[in-house]
N, C-alpha and C positions, 0 to 999 in steps of 0.2 A: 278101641274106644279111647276119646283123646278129649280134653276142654279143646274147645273150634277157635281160640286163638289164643295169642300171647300180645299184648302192649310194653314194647321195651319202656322203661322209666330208667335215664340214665344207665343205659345199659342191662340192665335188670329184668330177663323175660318175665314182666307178671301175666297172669292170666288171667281172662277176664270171663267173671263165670259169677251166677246169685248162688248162695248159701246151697239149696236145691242141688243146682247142678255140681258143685263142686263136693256135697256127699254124697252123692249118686256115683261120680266118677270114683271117691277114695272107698265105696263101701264092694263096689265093683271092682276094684284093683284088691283087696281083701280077698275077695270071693276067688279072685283070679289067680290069687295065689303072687301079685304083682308087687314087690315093695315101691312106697313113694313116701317122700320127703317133704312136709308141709312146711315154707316158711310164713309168715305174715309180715307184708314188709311194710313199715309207717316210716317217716323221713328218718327218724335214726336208723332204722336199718340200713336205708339207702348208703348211710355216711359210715355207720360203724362196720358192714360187713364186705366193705371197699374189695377185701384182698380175698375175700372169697368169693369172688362173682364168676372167675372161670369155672370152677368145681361148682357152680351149680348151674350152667348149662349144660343142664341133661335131661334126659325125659324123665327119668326117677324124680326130677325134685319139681315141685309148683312152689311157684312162689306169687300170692295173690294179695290184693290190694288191703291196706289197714288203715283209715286214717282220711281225713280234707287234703290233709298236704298231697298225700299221692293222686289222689280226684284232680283238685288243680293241677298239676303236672300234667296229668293226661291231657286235658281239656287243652292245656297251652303249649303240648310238645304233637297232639293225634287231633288236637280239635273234637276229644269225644272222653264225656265222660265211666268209668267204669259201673257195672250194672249195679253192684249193690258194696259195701263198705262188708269188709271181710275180715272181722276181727277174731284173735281167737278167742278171748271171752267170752265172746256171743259165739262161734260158730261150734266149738267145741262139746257144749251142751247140743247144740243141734245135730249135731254128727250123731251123739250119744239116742236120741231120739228118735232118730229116722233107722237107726238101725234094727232089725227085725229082731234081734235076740242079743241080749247083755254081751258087751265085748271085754275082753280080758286085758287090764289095763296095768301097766307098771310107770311108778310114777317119778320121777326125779331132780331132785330142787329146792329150795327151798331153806329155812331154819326148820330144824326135826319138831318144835310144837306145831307151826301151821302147815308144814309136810302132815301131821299128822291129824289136824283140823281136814283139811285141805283131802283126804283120802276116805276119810268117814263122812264127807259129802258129798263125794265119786257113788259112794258104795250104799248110804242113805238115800241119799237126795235125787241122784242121774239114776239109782239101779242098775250101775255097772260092776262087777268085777273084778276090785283091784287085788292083781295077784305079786305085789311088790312095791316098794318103796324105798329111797336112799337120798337122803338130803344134801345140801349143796353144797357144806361144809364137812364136819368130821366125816360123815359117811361115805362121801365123793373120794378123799384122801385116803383115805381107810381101807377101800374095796377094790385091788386092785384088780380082782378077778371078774369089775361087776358085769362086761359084758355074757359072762360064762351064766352069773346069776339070775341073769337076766334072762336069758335064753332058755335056763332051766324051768324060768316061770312062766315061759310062753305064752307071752302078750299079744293079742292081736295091735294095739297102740302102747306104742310108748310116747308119755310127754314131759320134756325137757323143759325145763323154769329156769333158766339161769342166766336171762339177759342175755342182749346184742353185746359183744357177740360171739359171746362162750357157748351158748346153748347151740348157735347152727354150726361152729365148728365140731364141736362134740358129737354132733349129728353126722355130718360129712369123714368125721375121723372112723365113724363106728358102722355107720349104718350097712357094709358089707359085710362083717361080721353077725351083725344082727340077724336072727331069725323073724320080727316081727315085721308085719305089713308094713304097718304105719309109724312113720315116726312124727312130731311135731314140736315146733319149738313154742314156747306159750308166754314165754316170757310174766308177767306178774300175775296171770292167772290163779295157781294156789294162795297167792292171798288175798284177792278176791274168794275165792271159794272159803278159805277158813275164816271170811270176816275180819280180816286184818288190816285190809283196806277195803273204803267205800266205792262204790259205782257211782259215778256220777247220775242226778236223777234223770228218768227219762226224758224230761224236758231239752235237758241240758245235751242226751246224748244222740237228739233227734235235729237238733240246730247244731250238729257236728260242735260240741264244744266241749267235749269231754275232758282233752288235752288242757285245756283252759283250767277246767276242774282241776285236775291232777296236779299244776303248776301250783295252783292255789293251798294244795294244801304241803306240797314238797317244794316248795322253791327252791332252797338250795341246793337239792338233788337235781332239777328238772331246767335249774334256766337255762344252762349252757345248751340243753336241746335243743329248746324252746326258742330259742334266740340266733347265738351264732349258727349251731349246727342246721338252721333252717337257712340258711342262707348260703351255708357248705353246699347242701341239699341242690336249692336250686340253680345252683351254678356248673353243681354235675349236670342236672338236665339240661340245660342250656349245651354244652358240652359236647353229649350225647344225643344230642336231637335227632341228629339224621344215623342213628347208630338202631340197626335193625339184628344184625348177631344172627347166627348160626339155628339159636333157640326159637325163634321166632316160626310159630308155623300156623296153618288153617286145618282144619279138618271137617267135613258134610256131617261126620257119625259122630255120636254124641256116648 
């Protein structure tokens, strides 16, 4: 059982799958006993996780579409845009959802108050499971053993909040060691969850203009993304246009 393709973006196999298919496949690779590696990639990852793009062609990792900017690429490197916007804010609740029984969740990232906002809304709000936690700060430095901790609390998902692109090297350093199915990077998910930062409304976030949002209320964090690094972006794709990679496959079965 395999997503039935990959669209390179700048070298990048994403995959092209709706919400649907892509927990079907991750709650199936669970059941299978199969570990995979979820990235979400929107223009900054494309730029920020430059040096890791070999180590994640493999079949263990998917890395699926987040964001307009990667839509337009498609559209202007495949002439086809991807089926549905794949973020993990939104997709993560749905994963949680579609799954037939409460999955066992270890969480990590974060400042320790909305780590801890952010897990009693896992365990309130989704009806999951969390069987662990360690923030992005002291407890990340702190816990040198945390792979062993982690293991001991037997996660079926682990999800990593620490930003492009600490959170997918962290993944890729560990995830062999790891006992858990799933890993996922979420990047500012937990502060959405603990209320710490807003979601753009759904007006806003259905005329793809979320990012717009986001700028508007961080600008100083956010413009250099938003700006030069979109133009990093699409210069890779240009780049890499006729670059199809190893990664790149079809499959009938679903």
């Amino acid at each position: 059982m395999g997503l039935p393709i990959t669209l390179p973006i700048a070298g990048f196999p994403v995959r092209v799958a709706t919400q649907q298919e892509l927990a079907t496949f991750l709650l199936t690779s669970l059941r299978n006993r199969q570990k995979m590696s979820v990235f979400f990639a929107n223009t900054n990852f494309i730029v920020q996780c430059r040096n890791l793009l070999d180590r994640m062609r493999d079949r263990s990792v998917a890395i699926v579409n987040d964001g307009i900017g990667m839509d337009l690429a498609a559209a202007m490197v495949h002439g086809r845009r991807f089926k549905e916007n794949l973020n993990g804010t939104d997709f993560t609740p749905f994963l949680f959802r579609t799954a037939s029984t409460p999955l066992r969740v270890y969480m990590i990232g974060g400042r320790p108050e909305v780590l801890a906002r952010a897990s009693e809304f896992v365990h309130q709000r989704l009806c999951q499971r969390v069987v662990g936690v360690c923030d992005g700060y002291d407890g990340l430095k702190n816990t040198p053993d945390l792979v062993a901790h982690i293991n001991q609390a037997k996660p079926d998902v682990v999800l990593v909040a620490l930003g492009n692109p600490v959170q997918e090297r962290w993944i890729l350093d560990h995830r062999d060691a790891l006992d858990a199915g799933l890993l996922m990077g979420v990047g500012a998910l937990f502060d959405f969850w603990a209320g710490d930062k807003p979601r753009a409304p759904k007006l806003v976030q259905k005329l793809h203009l979320e990012w717009l949002y986001r700028l508007a209320l961080e600008p100083r964090r956010l413009m250099r993304r938003y700006t030069l690094d979109i133009l990093v972006f699409f210069s890779h794709c240009y780049r890499y246009r006729g670059f199809s990679g190893p990664a790149v496959q079809r499959s009938n079965t679903f």
